[in-house]
Each structure stands twice: as C-alpha cells, then as structure tokens.
C-alpha positions in Angstrom: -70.8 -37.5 75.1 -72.6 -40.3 72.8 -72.6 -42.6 75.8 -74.0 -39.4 77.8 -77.0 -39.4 75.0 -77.7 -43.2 75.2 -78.0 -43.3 78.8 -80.3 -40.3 79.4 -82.5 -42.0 76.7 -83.4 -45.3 78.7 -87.0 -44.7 79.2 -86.9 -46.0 75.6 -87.5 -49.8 76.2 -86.5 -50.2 72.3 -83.8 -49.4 70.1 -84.7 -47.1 67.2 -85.4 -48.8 64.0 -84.8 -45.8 61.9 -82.5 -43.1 62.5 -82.3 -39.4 60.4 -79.0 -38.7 61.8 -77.3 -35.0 62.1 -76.0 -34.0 58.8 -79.4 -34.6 57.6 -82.7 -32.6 56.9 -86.2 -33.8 56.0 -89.4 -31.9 55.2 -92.7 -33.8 55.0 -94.9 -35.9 56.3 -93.4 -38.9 58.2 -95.2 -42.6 59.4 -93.7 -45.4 61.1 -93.8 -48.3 62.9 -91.7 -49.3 65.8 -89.4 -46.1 67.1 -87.2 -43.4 65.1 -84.7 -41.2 66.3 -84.3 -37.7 64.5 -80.9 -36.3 65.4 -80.9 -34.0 62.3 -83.5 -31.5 61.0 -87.3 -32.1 60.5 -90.1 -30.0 59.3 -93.3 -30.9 58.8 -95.7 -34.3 60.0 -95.0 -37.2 62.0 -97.7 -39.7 62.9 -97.5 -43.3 64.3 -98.7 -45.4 67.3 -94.9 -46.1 68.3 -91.4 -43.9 69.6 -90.1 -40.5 68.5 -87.0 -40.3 70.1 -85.8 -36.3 69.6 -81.9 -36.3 69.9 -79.5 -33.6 71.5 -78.5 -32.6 68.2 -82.1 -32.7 66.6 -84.4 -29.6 65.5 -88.1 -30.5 64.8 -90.8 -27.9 63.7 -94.4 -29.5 63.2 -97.1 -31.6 64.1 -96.9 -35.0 66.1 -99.1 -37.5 66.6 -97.5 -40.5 67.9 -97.7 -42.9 71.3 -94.8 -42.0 73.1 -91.9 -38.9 72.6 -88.8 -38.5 74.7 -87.3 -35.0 73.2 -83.9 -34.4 73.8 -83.1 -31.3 71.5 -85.2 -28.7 70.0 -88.8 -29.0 69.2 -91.4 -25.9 68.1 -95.1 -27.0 67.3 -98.1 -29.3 68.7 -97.2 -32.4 69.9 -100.6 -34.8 70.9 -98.8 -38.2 72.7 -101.3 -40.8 73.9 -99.1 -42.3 76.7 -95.8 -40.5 77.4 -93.8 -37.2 76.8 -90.6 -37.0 78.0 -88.1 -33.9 77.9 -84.7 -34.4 79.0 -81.6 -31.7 79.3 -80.8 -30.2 76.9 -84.2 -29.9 75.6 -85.8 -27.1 74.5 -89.9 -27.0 73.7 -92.3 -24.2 72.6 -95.1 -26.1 71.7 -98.8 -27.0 72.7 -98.9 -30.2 74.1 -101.9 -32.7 75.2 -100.8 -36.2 76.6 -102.0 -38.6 79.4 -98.2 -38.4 81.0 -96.0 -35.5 81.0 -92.2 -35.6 82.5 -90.2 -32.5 82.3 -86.5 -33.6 84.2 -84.5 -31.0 85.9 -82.6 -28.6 82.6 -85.0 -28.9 79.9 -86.8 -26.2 79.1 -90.7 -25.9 78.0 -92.7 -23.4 77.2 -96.1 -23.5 75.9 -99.6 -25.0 77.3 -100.2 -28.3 78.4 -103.3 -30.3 78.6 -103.4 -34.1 80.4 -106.3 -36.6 80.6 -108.4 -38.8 78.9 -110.7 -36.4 76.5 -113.6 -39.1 76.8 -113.7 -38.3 80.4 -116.2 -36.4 81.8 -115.7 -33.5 84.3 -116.6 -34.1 87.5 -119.4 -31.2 88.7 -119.7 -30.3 92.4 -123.0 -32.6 92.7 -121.3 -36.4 91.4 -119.0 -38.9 93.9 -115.5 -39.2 91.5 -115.4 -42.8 90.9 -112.3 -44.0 92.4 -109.1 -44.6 90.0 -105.3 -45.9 90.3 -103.2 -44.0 91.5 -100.9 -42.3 88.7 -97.9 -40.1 89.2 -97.0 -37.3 87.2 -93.6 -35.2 87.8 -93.3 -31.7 86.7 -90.2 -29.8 87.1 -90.5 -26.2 85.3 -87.0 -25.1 86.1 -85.8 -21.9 85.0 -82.4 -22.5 84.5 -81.6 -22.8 80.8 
C-alpha cells in the first residue's frame, strides 16, 4: 500500500521536506518553503510558494494558498494554486478552487466550483482578434464513481 501512495504521487518532482504524519493533528496557520506532506489532520491556514502534498490518510479543512497541491485524501475549503492542482484516488474535495491547471484523475471525487486563468487577463469581447497563445492542456475527469 505505502509503495501504492509513493507512486501515484510522482507529479511531485521533490521529496517532502516536512511531513505531519497520521497519528497527528495541527490547527493553525502553516508557512513553508520547499514541499510538506500532511498525512494526519489539519485545520486552519497554509500559505507558501512551494508543494502541499495531501496524503491518502490526510484530512484538511481551510484555506490554501500555495504554488502547487497534489490531494490525495480529504480536503473541505478554498484552495487558490498558482500553477497546479492535482486530485488523485482516493481523494475527496468540497471546496472552491481557482488555479491556472486543474487535474482531476479517474476516482477522485470533487465537488465545488472551479475557476482557471490568469486574473490579469482581460476577457476577450466579441469586437477584439484573441491574441494567439501556447497551447496548454487541461484534463478533467468528473467521474461519478466514488
């Protein structure tokens, strides 16, 4: 099962630095640098411009701001991600989310509102030419198994 865990977790490119491991609860407000993984319980604030990893085991209510979360377990709150979020079975996610990248892999569940994009972006109205960008891929896979 723990080898299970580490491989569905590769899009990680790093290793976590810290780790709240099950067993263990936190409430507060949380900032670090480089990547954590919560396996345990949190409740309350995370902010940092690196890697929440969000274990199988995990449970997470609050508010994130951070670069990049790949969610694993349970989350319930707003999560703002400025280049990736990730959920991957067995996750489960009730939360209001805003990110430039959003990947939601075949058994893990979320429900909530998303929003995606750059907010300095303008919208485009019917009158203006878009100006041509790279491509970028998104996947979305809302299945309804559980």
């Amino acid at each position: 099962m723990f080898g299970e865990r580490e491989r569905n977790l590769k899009v990680v490119e790093e290793k976590a630095t810290t780790l709240l491991d099950e067993g263990c609860q936190f409430e507060g407000k949380l900032t670090f640098e480089g990547s954590v993984q919560i396996n345990g319980r949190f409740r309350g604030e995370i902010f940092s411009d690196g890697t929440l990893i969000i274990g199988e085991g995990a449970d997470v209510e609050g508010t994130v701001e951070i670069e990049t979360v790949v969610i694993a377990g349970r989350f319930s709150g707003t999560i703002r991600a400025k280049r990736l979020i990730e959920m991957q079975p067995p996750a489960w996610v009730r939360a209001e989310i805003k990110t430039s990248s959003l990947v939601v892999q075949e058994g893990a569940v979320f429900e909530g509102n998303c929003s995606m994009g750059k907010k300095s972006e303008p919208a485009v109205t019917p009158l203006e030419e878009p100006e041509e960008k790279e491509e970028q891929v998104t996947v979305f896979d809302f299945s309804t198994s559980h």
